[in-house]
Short mmCIF file of the C-alpha atoms (twelve columns), coordinates in Angstrom:
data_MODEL
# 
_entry.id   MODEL 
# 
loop_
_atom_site.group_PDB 
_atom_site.id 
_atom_site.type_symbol 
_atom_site.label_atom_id 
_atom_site.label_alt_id 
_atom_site.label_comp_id 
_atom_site.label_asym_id 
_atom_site.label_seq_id 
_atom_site.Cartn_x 
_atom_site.Cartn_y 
_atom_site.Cartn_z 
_atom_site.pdbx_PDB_model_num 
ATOM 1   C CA . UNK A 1   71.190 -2.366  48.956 1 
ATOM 2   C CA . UNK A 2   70.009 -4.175  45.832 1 
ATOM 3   C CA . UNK A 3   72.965 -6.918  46.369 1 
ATOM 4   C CA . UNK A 4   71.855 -7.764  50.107 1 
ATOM 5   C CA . UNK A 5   68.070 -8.162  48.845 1 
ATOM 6   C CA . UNK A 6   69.736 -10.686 46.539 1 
ATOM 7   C CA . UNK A 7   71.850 -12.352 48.942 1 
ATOM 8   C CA . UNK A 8   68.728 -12.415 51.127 1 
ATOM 9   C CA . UNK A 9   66.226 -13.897 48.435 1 
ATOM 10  C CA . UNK A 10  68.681 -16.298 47.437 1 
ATOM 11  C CA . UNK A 11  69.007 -17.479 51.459 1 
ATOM 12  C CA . UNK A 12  65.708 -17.806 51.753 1 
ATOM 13  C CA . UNK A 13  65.190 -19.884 48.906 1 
ATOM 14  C CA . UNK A 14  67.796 -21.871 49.983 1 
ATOM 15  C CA . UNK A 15  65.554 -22.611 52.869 1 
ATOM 16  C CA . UNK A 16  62.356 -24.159 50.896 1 
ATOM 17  C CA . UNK A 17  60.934 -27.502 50.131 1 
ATOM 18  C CA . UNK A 18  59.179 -28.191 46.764 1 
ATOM 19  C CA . UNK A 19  56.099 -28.509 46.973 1 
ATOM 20  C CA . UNK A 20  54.344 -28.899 43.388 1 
ATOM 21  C CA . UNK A 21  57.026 -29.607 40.483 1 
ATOM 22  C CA . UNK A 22  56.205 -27.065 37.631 1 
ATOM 23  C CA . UNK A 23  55.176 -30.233 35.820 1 
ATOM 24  C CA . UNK A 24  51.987 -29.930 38.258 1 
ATOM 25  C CA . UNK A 25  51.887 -26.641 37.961 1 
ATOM 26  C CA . UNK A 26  51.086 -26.808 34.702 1 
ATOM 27  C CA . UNK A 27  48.703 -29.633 34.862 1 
ATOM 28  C CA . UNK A 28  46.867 -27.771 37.101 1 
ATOM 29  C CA . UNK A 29  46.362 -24.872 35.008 1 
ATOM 30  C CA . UNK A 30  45.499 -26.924 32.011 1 
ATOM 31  C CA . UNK A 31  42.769 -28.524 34.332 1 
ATOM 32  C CA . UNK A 32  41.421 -24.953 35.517 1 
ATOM 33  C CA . UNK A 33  41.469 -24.163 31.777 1 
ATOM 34  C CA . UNK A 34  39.519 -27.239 30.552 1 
ATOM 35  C CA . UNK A 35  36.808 -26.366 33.825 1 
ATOM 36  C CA . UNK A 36  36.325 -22.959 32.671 1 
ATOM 37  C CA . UNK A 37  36.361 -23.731 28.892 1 
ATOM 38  C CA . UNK A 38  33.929 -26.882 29.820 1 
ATOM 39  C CA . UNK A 39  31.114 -24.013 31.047 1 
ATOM 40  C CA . UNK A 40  32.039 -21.308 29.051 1 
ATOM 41  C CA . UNK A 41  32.910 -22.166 25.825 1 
ATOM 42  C CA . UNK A 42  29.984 -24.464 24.437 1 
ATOM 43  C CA . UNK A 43  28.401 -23.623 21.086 1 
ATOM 44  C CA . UNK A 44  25.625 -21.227 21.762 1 
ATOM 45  C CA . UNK A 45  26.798 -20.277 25.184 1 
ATOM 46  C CA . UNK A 46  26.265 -16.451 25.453 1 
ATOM 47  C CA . UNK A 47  28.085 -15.754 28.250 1 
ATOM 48  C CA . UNK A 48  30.572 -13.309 27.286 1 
ATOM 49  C CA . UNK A 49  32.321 -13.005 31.100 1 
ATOM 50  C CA . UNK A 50  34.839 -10.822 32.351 1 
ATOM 51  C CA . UNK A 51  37.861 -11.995 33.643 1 
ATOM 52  C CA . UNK A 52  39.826 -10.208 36.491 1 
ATOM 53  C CA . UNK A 53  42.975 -10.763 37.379 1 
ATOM 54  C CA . UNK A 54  44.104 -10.286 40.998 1 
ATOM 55  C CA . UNK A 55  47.501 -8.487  41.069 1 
ATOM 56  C CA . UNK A 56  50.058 -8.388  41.692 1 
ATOM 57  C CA . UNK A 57  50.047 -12.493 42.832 1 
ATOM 58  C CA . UNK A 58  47.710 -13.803 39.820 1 
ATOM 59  C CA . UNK A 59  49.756 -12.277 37.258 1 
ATOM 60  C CA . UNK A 60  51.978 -15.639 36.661 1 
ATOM 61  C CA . UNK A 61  48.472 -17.744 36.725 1 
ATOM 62  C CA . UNK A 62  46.707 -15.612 35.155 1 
ATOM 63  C CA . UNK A 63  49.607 -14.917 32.029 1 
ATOM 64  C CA . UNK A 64  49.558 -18.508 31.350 1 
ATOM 65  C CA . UNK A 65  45.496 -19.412 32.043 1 
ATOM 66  C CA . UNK A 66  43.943 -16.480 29.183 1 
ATOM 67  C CA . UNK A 67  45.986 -18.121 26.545 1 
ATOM 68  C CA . UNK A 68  44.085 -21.431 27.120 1 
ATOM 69  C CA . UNK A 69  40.337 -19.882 27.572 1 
ATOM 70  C CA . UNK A 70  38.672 -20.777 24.233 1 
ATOM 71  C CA . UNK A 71  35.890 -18.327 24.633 1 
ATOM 72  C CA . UNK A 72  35.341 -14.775 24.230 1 
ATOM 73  C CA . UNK A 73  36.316 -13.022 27.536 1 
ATOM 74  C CA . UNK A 74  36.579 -9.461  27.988 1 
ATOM 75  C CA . UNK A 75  39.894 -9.112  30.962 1 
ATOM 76  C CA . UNK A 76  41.085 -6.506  33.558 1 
ATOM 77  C CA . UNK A 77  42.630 -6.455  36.610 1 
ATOM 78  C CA . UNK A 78  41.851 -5.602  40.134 1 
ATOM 79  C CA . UNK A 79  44.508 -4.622  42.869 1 
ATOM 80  C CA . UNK A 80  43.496 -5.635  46.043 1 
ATOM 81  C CA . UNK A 81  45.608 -7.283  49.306 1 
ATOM 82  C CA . UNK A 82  45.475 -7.839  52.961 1 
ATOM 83  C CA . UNK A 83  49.387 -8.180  53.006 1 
ATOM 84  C CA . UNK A 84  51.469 -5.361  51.516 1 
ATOM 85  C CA . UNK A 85  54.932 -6.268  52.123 1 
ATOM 86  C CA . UNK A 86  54.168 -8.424  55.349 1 
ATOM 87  C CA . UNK A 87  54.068 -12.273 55.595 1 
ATOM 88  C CA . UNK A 88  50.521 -12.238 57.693 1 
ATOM 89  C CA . UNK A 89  47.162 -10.649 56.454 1 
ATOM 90  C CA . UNK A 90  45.450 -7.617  57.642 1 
ATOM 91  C CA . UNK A 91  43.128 -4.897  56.715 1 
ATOM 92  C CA . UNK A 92  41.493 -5.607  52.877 1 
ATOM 93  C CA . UNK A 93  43.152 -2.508  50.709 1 
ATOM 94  C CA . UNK A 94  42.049 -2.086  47.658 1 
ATOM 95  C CA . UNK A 95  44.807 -0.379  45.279 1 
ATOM 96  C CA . UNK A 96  42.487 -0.985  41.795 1 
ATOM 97  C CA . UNK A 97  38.946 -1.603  41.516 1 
ATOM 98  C CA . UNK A 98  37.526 -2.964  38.092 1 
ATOM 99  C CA . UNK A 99  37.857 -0.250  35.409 1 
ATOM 100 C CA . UNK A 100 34.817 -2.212  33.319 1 
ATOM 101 C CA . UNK A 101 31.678 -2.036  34.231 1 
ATOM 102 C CA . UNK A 102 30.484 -5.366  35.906 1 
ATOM 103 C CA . UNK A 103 26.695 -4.967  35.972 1 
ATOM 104 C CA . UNK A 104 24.690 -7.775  34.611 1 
ATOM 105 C CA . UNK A 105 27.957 -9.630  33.765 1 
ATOM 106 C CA . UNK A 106 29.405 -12.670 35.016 1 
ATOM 107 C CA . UNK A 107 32.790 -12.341 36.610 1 
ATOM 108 C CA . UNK A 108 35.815 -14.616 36.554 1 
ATOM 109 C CA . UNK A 109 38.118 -13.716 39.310 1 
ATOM 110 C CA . UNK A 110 41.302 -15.130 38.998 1 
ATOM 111 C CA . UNK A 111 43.724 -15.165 42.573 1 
ATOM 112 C CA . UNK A 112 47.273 -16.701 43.296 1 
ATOM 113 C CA . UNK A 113 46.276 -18.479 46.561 1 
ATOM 114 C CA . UNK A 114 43.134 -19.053 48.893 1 
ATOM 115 C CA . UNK A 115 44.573 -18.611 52.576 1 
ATOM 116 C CA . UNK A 116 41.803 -17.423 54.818 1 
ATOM 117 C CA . UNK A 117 39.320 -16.163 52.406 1 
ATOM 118 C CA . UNK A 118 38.929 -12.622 53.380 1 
ATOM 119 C CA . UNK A 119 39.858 -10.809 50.350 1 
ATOM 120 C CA . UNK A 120 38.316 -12.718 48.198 1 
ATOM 121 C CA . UNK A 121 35.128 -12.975 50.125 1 
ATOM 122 C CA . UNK A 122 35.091 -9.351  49.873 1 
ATOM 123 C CA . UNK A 123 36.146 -9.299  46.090 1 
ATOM 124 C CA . UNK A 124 33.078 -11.257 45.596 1 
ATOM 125 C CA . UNK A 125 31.021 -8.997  47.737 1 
ATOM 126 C CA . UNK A 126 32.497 -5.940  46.368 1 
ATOM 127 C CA . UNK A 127 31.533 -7.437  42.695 1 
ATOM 128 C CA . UNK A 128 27.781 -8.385  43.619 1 
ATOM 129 C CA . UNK A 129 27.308 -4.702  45.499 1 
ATOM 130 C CA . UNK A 130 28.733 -3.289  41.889 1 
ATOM 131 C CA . UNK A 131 25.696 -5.588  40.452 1 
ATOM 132 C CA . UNK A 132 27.563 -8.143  39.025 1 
ATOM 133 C CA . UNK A 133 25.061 -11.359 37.570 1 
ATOM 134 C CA . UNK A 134 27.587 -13.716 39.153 1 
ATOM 135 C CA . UNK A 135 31.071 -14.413 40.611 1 
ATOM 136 C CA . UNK A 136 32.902 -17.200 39.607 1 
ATOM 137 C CA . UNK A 137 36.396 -17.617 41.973 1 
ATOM 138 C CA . UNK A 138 39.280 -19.782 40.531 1 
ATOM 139 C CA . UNK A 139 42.620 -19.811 42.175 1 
ATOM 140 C CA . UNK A 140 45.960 -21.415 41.186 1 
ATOM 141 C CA . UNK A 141 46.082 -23.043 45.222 1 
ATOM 142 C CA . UNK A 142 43.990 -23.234 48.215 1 
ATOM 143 C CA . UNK A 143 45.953 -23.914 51.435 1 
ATOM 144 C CA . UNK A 144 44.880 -26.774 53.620 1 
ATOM 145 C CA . UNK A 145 44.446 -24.544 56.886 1 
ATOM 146 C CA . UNK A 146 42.018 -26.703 58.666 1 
ATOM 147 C CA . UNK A 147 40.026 -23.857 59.473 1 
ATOM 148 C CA . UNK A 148 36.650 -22.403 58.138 1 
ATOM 149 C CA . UNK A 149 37.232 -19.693 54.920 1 
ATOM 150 C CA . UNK A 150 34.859 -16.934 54.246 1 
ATOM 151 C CA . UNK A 151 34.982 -17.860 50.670 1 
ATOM 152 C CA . UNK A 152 35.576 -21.189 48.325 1 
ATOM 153 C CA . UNK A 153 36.764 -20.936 45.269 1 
ATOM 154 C CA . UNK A 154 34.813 -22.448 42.187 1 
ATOM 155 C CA . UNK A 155 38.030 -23.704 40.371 1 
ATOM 156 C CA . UNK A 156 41.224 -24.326 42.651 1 
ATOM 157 C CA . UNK A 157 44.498 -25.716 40.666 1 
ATOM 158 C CA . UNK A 158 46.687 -27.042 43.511 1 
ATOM 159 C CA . UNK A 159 46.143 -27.852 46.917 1 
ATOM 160 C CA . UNK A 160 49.282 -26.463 49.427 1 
ATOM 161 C CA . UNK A 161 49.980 -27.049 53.214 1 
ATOM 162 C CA . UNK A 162 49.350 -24.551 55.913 1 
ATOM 163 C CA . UNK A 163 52.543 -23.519 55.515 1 
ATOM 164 C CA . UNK A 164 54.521 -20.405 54.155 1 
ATOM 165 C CA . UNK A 165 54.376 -20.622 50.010 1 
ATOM 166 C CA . UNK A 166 56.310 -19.326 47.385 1 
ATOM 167 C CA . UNK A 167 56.624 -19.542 43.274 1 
ATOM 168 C CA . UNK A 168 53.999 -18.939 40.066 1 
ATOM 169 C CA . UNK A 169 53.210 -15.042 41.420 1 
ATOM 170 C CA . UNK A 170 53.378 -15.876 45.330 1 
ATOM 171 C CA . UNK A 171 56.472 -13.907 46.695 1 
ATOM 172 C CA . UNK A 172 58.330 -13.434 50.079 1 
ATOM 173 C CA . UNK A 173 59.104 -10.239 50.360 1 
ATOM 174 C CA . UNK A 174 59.003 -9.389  47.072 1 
ATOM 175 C CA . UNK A 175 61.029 -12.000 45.794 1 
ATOM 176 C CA . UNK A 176 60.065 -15.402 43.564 1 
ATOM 177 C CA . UNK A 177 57.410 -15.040 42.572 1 
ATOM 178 C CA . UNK A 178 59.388 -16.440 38.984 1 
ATOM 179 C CA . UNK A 179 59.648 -19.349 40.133 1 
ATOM 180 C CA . UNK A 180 57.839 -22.200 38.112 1 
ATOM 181 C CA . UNK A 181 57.121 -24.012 40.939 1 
ATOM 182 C CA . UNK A 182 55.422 -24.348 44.134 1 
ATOM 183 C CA . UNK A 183 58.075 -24.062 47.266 1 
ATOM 184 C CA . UNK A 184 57.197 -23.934 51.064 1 
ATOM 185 C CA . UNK A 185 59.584 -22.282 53.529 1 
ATOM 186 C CA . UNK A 186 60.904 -24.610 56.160 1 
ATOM 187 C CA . UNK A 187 61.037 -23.318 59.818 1 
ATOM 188 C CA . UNK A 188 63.974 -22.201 60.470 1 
ATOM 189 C CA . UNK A 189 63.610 -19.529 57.494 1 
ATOM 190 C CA . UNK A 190 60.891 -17.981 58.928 1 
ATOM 191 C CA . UNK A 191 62.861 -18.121 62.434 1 
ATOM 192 C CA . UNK A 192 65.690 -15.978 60.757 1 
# 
């Protein structure tokens, strides 16, 4: 069982097209991490935020963004998707809501990729309801859908095509999300 999901991640990858070189990729993080920094971390600043993580696709972006935050931060993580193990969102599930308490505080919410909007949207609402001060969304890439999002992210790294991605913490089925790069599928992997 374990060898076919190999064989099959490795066929799919086989049917990509890079995107972002991890050269960008890390660029872009540095940038996020200079924005952040930039508001966060002047002398006398007394923000002392707290910094979610959205798993499991922000782990990769989030891993390598903390280490470059030059201001106290308090962190945790939420759990919270529309896709499960599908390739197309749904219903918002949350798995893990904050374990800290967020009242008063600003938030930092940290996400993989901004595709439609909805979960983060709600995130944001969710945070507010819970009586956050303010939410501040940064995401490693917003896709270019064309369409109207119910939510824009403060900070965005990389900008992606409407188009199937995988690499840094975005996965197909699972799989890639290792990658150090951005890759999009081509359309005849998502035909097979």
């Amino acid at each position: 069982m374990l060898e076919f999901q190999a064989e099959r991640a490795q066929s799919l990858l086989e049917k990509t097209e890079l995107i972002h070189d991890a050269a960008t990729v890390r660029a872009a993080v540095a940038r996020i991490a200079f924005e952040l920094n930039q508001r966060f971390g002047q002398p006398g600043s007394p923000a002392y935020p707290l910094v979610l993580g959205v798993m499991g696709g922000a782990v990769v972006f989030t891993g390598n963004l903390l280490p470059q935050l030059a201001f106290p931060l308090e962190y945790d993580y939420i759990h919270v998707t529309r896709y499960g193990d599908g390739d197309r969102g749904g219903r918002v599930e949350w798995k893990v809501i904050p374990r800290k308490n967020v009242a008063g505080r600003i938030v930092i919410v940290l996400d993989d990729i901004l595709d439609e909007g909805e979960t983060l949207a709600q995130v944001r609402q969710r945070l507010l309801d819970m009586g956050a001060a303010e939410v501040v969304l940064a995401v490693f890439a917003d896709k270019e859908t064309g369409r109207k999002k119910a939510a824009r992210a403060d900070h965005v790294g990389l900008t992606v095509p409407d188009k199937f991605v995988i690499g840094y913490g975005m996965d197909i089925h699972g799989a890639w999300r290792n990658l150090p790069e951005i890759r999009a599928l081509r359309p005849e992997a998502i035909a097979s």
